[in-house]
MIDO-829569 format. One record per residue (C-alpha): residue number from 0; x, y, z. Coordinates in nm, 3 decimals. Example, Ala and Ser with C-alpha at 12.3 -4.5 7.8 and 13.67 -1.06 7.14 Angstrom:
! MIDO-829569
 zaro       u       v       w
    0   1.230  -0.450   0.780
    1   1.367  -0.106   0.714
***
This chain:
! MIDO-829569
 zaro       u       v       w
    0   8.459   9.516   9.956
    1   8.748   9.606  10.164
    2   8.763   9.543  10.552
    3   8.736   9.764  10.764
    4   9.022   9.881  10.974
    5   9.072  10.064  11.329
    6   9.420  10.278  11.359
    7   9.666  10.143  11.621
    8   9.912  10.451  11.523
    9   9.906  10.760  11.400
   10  10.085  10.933  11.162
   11  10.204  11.149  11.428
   12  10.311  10.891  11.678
   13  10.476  10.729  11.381
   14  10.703  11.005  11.255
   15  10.766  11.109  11.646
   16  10.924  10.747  11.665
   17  11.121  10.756  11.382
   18  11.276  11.067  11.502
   19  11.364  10.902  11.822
   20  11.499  10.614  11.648
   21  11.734  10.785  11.424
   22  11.862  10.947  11.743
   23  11.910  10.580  11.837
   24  12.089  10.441  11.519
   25  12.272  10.765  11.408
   26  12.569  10.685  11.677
   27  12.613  10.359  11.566
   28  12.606  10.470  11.215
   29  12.916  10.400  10.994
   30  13.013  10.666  10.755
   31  12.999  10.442  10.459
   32  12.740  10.226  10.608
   33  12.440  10.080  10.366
   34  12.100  10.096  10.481
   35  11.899   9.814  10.292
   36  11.548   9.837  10.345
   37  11.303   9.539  10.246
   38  11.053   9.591  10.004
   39  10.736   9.634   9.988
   40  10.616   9.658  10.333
   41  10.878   9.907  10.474
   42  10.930  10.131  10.171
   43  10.811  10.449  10.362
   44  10.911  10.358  10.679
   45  11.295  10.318  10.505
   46  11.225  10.609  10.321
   47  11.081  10.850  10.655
   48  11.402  10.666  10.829
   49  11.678  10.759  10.581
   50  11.531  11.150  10.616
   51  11.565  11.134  10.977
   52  11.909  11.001  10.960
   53  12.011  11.234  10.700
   54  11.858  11.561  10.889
   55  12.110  11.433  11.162
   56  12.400  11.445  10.943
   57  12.401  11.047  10.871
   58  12.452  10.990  10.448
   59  12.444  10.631  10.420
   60  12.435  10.451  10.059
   61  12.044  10.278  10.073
   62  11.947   9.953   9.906
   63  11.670   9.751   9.870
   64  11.591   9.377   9.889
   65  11.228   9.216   9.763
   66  11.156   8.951   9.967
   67  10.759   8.773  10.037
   68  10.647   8.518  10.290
   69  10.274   8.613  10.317
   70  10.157   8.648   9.963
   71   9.798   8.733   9.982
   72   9.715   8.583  10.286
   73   9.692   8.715  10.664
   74   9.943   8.427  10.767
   75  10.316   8.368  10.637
   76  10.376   8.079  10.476
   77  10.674   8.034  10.691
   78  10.926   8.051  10.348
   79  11.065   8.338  10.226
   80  11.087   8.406   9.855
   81  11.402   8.647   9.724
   82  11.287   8.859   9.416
   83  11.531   9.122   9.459
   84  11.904   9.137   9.612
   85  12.054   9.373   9.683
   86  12.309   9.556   9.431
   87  12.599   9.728   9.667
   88  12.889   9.561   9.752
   89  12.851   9.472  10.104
   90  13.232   9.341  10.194
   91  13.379   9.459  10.532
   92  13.053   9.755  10.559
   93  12.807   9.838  10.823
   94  12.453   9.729  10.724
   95  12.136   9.819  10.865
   96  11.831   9.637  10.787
   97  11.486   9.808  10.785
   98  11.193   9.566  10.810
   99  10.845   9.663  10.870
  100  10.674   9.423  11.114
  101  10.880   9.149  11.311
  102  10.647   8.884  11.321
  103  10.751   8.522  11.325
  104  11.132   8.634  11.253
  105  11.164   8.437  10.975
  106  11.203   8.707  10.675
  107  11.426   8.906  10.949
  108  11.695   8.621  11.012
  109  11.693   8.519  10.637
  110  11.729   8.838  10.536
  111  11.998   8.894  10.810
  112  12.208   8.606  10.772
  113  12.222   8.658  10.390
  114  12.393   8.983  10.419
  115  12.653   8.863  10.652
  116  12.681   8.574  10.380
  117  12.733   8.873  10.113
  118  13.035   8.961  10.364
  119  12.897   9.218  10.573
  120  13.118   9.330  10.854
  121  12.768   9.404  11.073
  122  12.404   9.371  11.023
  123  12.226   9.602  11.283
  124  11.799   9.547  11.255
  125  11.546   9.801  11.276
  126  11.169   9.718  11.271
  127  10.851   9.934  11.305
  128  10.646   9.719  11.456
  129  10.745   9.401  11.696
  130  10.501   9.155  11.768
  131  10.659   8.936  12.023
  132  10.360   8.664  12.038
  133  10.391   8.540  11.637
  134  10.774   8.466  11.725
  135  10.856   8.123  11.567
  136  11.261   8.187  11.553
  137  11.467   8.362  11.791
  138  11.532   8.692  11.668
  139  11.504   9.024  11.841
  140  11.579   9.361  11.638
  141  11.821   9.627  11.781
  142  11.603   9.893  11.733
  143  11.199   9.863  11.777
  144  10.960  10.114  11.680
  145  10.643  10.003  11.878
  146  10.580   9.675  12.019
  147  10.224   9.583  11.916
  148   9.965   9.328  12.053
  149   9.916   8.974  11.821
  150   9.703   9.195  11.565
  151   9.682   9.151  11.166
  152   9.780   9.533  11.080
  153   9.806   9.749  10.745
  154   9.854  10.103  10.593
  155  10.275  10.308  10.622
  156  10.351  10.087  10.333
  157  10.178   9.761  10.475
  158   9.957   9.618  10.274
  159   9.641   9.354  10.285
  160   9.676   9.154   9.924
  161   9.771   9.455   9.777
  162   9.526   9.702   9.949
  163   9.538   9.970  10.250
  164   9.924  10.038  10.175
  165   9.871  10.429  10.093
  166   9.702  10.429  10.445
  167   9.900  10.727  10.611
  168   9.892  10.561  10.931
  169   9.906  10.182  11.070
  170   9.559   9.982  11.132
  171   9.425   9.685  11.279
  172   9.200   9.493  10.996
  173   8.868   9.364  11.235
  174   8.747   9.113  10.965
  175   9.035   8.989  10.712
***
């Protein structure tokens, strides 16, 4: 039986953010600038983000990265796990990283400081959710879509061991 969960954020507040956001980023944008979201958790908030950038004129080359640090548990394990790199050439370009939840920073600065390694010129960060209380590394994320309370969330691509990832808005989970 699945828990049950409470929304936090609506699909409407959501894609009202990412609008804002890409009004944010789309200055700071590079022409030829790769956007590499990581997978699983953020695949339609990358996805919702590259339309947003795009309606504002923004065409950057997108990428993906699978990385895991929670596996089917509600904590991370505290290492992350590459299963995917990405496949552009990052040398001299302007990256920006899409992450779903920054949480203990860990996947964030890994995932960060392995692009520079790859010989990006700059890695700009851009989260949905920041929760500020699970910090465990000091990282903060240029651009923040909502800074949430210490809460175990799902659904917009964020998933519960596999489950509640079609949810078309982001939820608290009362009983994990």
């Amino acid at each position: 039986m699945r828990p049950a969960v409470e929304p936090l954020l609506t699909d409407e507040k959501i894609q009202g953010r990412i609008a804002e956001l890409a009004q944010e980023i789309a200055p700071q944008l590079q022409p030829d600038a790769i956007v590499v979201t990581l997978m699983t958790g953020a695949f339609i908030f990358g996805a919702d983000l590259a339309r947003a950038l795009s309606r504002l004129g923004c065409t950057p080359i997108l990428d993906f990265m699978v990385l895991s640090s929670y596996g089917a548990g509600t904590e991370t394990s505290g290492t992350v796990t590459t299963h995917l790199d990405v496949r552009e050439n990052l040398t001299g370009r302007q990256v920006l990283l899409v992450d779903d939840i920054l949480d203990s920073g860990t996947t964030l600065r890994m995932a960060r400081n392995h692009l520079r390694a790859k010989g990006a010129a700059s890695v700009l960060t851009c989260v949905l959710l920041d929760k500020p209380a699970r910090r465990r590394v000091d990282i903060q994320a240029d651009f923040v879509g909502f800074e949430i309370p210490n809460l175990f969330v799902v659904g917009y691509g964020i998933d519960y061991a596999q489950n509640f990832r079609e949810l078309p808005f982001v939820g608290h989970v009362r009983h994990p």
